[in-house]
N, C-alpha and C positions, 0 to 999 in steps of 0.2 A: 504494500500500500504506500502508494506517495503521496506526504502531507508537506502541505507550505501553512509555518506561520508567521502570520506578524508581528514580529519581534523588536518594532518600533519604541513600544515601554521600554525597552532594556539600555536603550543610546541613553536615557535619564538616568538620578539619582536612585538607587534603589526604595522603590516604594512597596503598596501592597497588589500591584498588579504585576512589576515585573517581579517579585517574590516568586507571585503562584505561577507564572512562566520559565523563570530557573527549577524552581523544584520539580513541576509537572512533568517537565520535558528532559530534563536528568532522569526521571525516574521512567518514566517511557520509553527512551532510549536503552537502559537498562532491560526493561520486563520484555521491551520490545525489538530484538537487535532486527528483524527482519520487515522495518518499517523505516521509508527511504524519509528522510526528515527535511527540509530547508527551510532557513530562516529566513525572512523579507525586513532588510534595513532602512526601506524607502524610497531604493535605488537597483537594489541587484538584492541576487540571492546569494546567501552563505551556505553553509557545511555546519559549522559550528554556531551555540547562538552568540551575540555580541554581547561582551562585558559590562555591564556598568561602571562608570568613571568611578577611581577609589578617594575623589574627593569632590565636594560640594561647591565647593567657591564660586566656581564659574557659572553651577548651572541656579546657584541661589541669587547670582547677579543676574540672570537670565530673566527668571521668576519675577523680582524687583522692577527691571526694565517693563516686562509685560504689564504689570498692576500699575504703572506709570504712566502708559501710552491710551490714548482716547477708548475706549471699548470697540467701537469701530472701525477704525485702524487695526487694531487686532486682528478683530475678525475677518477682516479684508485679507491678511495675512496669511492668516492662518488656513481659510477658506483655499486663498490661491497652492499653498503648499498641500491642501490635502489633495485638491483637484489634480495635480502634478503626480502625487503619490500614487492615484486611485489609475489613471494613466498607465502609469509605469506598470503596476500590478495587475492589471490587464494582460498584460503582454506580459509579462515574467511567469504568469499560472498557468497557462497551457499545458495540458499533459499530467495535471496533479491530479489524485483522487475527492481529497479532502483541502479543504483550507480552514481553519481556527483563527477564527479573529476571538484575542483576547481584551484589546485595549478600550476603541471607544465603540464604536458601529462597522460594520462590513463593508470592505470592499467591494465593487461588481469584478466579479471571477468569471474566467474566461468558459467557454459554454461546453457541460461536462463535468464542471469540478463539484461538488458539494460543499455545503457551508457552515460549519459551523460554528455558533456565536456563544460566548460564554458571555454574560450580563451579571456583574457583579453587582450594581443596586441601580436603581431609579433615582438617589438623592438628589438628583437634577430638576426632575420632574416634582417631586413632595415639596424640597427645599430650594426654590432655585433660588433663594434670596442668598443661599448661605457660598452662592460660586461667583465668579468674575462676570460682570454681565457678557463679555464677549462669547465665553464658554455654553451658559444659556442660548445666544443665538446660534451657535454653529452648531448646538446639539438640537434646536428647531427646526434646520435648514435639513438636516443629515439624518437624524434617528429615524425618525419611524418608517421614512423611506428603506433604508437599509435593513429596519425589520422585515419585509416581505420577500428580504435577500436572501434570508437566515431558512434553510434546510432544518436546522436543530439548536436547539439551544441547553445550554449549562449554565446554572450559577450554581453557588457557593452557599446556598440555603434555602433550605424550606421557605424561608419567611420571603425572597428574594421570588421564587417561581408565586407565589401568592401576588406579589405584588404587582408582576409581569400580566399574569391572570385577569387582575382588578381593574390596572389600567390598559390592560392592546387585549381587550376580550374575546377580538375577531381574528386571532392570530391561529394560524394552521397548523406551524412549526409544534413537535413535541418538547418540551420544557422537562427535562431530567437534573433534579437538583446533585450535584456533586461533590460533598462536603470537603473543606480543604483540613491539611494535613501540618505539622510540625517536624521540624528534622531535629529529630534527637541527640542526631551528632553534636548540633550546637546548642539547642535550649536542653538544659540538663541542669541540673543544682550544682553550684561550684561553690568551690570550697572556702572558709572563711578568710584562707589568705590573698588568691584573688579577691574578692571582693571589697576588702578591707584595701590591698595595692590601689585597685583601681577609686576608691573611696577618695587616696588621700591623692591621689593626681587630678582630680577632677575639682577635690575642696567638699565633699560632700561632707553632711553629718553621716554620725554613725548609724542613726535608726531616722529612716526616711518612709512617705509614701511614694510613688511612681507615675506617671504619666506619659505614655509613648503614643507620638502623633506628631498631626498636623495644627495649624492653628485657626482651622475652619468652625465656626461654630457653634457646629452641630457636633463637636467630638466634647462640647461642653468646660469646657478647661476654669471657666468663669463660676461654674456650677462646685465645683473642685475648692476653688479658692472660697468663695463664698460661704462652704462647709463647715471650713476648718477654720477662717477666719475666729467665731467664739469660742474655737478648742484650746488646750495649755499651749503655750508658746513654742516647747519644745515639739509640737507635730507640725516637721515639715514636709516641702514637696517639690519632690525632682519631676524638672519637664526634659523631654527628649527628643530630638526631631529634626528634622531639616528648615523647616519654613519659622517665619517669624512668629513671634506668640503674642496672645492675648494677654495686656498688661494686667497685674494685679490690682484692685481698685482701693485701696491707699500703701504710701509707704510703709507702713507699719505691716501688711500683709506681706509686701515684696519682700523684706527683711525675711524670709520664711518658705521665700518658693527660691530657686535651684533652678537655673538653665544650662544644659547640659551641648545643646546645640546637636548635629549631626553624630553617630555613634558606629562602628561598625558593627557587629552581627556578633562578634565573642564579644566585646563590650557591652552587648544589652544585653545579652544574654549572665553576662554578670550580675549588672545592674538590676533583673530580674530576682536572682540570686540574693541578693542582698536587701531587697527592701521588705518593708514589715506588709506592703499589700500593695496591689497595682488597682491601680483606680481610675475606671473607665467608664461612665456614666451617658455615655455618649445617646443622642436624641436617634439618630438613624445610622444603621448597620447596614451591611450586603454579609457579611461575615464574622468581622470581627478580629480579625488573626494576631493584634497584639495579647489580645484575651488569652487565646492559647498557647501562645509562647511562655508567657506567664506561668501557667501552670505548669507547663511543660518543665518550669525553674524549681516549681515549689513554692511560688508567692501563691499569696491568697489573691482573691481577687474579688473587689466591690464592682460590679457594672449596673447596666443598665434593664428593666423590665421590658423595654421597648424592643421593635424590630428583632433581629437575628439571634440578640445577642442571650436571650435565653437557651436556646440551641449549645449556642457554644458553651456556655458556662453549667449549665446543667445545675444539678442539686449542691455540684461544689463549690460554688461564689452565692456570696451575696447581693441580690438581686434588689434597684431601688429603682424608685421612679424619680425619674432624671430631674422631674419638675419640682422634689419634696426637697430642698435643701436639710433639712431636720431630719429627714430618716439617712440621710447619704450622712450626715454627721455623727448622729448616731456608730451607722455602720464603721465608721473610719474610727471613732474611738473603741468599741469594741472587740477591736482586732490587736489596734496600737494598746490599748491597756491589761489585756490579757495573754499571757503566752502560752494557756493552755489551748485560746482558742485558736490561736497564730498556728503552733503545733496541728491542731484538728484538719484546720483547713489547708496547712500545708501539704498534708497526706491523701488531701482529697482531692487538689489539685493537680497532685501527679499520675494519680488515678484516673482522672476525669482525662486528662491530657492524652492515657493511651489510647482512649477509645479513636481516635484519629489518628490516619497517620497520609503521604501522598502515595504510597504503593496502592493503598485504597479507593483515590482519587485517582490515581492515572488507569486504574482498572476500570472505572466507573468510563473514566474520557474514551479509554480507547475503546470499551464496548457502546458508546454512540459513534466511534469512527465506524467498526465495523456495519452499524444498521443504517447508517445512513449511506456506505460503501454498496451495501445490498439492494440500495433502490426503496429501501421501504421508507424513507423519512414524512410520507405525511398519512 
């Protein structure tokens, strides 16, 4: 079988879409050696997929520049590069069985190939307050056309094919949700001396809460601060992440939160390792995967009632409504005050964490390559 995918997330900072594109396709590669694979970088096809850059600088000036320039302008932009893209990849798919669009919406694939589209959330659609307005427009111009391109579709969650269901209820394609996975190799509990190393190169305290993201929203960061705000002074709180953050709302809070900036992958997975609970209350999910990296460490983990992110965390975290500032405070001293419950939920969190893994996800993917290889996808 010969699959092309677009491996255009991966020219970026590592996020949580080129993640589930490295792991998937590492692991497919593997279960699959007799599956002819190419990558599509926007231009040509590769062999291997393309690395992501091992530092942010450039593409955080990048970022900066775009949230600078008119909304419109943007999208003009942006618009002309995809048009350019979609072009080229026309003509590069010829001869492929399948094509995997991971990133935003599908390509049109040359006539013969099958499509299919993994959809990680709708946030675009629920929240579009909470994106760039240029991004809103070129997902108006682009989406839902591109839905009726889609042979088959995947996400990352039950709550994700619900959503898909609720808003495009005319859609023909079958929706098989395909839960995403954790690599053990690197989320794993690390040992007091790491974590303690990396503690003092960073400035951190010794007993922290956690926070890995973006500074959109909807991942809540404000809801975080404003928890802990009338807790003892000594609970504080590490943020982690590539983009800029949402400021604390007075000095006296800021004194209390921890920016860590961009991290490599053994680095949070330390950072994991070391905190008294990772704290994720976030308003809308497609998955969730710092969730389970977390557990995958052995942190406890406080999230959200909302969207996916039940799924993910199961009976092992503690579950708030994103909107209750008082219960998410609660929950965060709770944890930070007792170590027998810290201990409980540690153990349940690496529990919780087996039940996923990507050999399980790349089995799930490659058995819709195969049905939709067969002719049957609608």
């Amino acid at each position: 079988m010969k699959i092309l995918v677009n491996a255009i997330p991966l020219l970026n900072i590592s996020t949580g879409i080129g993640r589930y594109l490295k792991e998937l396709y590492t692991e497919i590669a593997r279960v699959h050696p007799e599956f002819e694979i190419k990558f599509f970088d926007g231009t040509r096809l590769l062999e291997q997929m393309p690395t992501p850059p091992s530092e942010n600088s450039s593409w955080s000036l990048l970022v900066k520049v775009a949230w600078a320039v008119p909304p419109k302008l943007t999208y003009f932009a942006r618009t002309i590069l995809h048009q350019r893209r979609a072009k080229r990849f026309l003509q590069l798919s010829k001869g492929f069985d399948i094509y995997h669009e991971a990133g935003f919406f599908p390509f049109p694939a040359a006539p013969g190939v099958k499509t299919l589209f993994t959809i990680h959330d709708l946030s675009w659609r629920v929240y579009p307050e909470h994106h760039p307005r240029e991004r809103i427009l070129f997902f108006k111009k682009y989406f839902d056309f591109s839905l009726e391109l889609a042979d088959g579709i995947v996400t990352p969650s039950r709550f994700t094919k619900t959503e898909i269901n609720r808003l495009y209820p005319y859609l023909r394609a079958e929706i098989k949700p395909t839960l995403l996975g954790v690599d053990q190799q690197i989320f794993h509990p690390r040992p007091d001396t790491e974590v303690n190393a990396l503690r003092l190169k960073l400035g951190l305290p010794e007993k922290y809460l956690l926070f890995v993201g973006t500074s959109d929203p909807r991942k809540n960061i404000s809801g975080i601060i404003q928890a802990i705000a009338p807790l003892p002074d000594e609970i504080k709180l590490v943020c982690t992440g590539w983009s800029g953050w949402e400021k604390a709302v007075n000095q006296e809070i800021e004194k209390r939160v921890c920016y860590t900036g961009y991290l490599s992958d053994q680095e949070l997975a330390t950072l994991y390792s070391g905190a008294r609970a990772f704290v994720y209350p976030s308003f809308y999910e497609g998955f969730g995967l710092p969730v389970l990296e977390a557990m995958a460490c052995g942190c406890p983990v406080i999230t959200s009632t909302l969207s996916s992110l039940p799924e993910v965390a199961g009976n092992a975290g503690i579950l708030c409504d994103p909107h209750d500032i008082q219960q998410l405070a609660d929950a965060i001293q709770s944890i930070y005050e007792s170590d027998e419950r810290y201990q409980q939920m540690s153990k349940a969190s690496r529990q919780r964490a087996g039940h996923f893994s990507w050999e399980k996800c790349a089995w799930e993917t490659s058995r819709a390559f195969t049905h939709l290889s067969s002719g049957s996808s609608h």
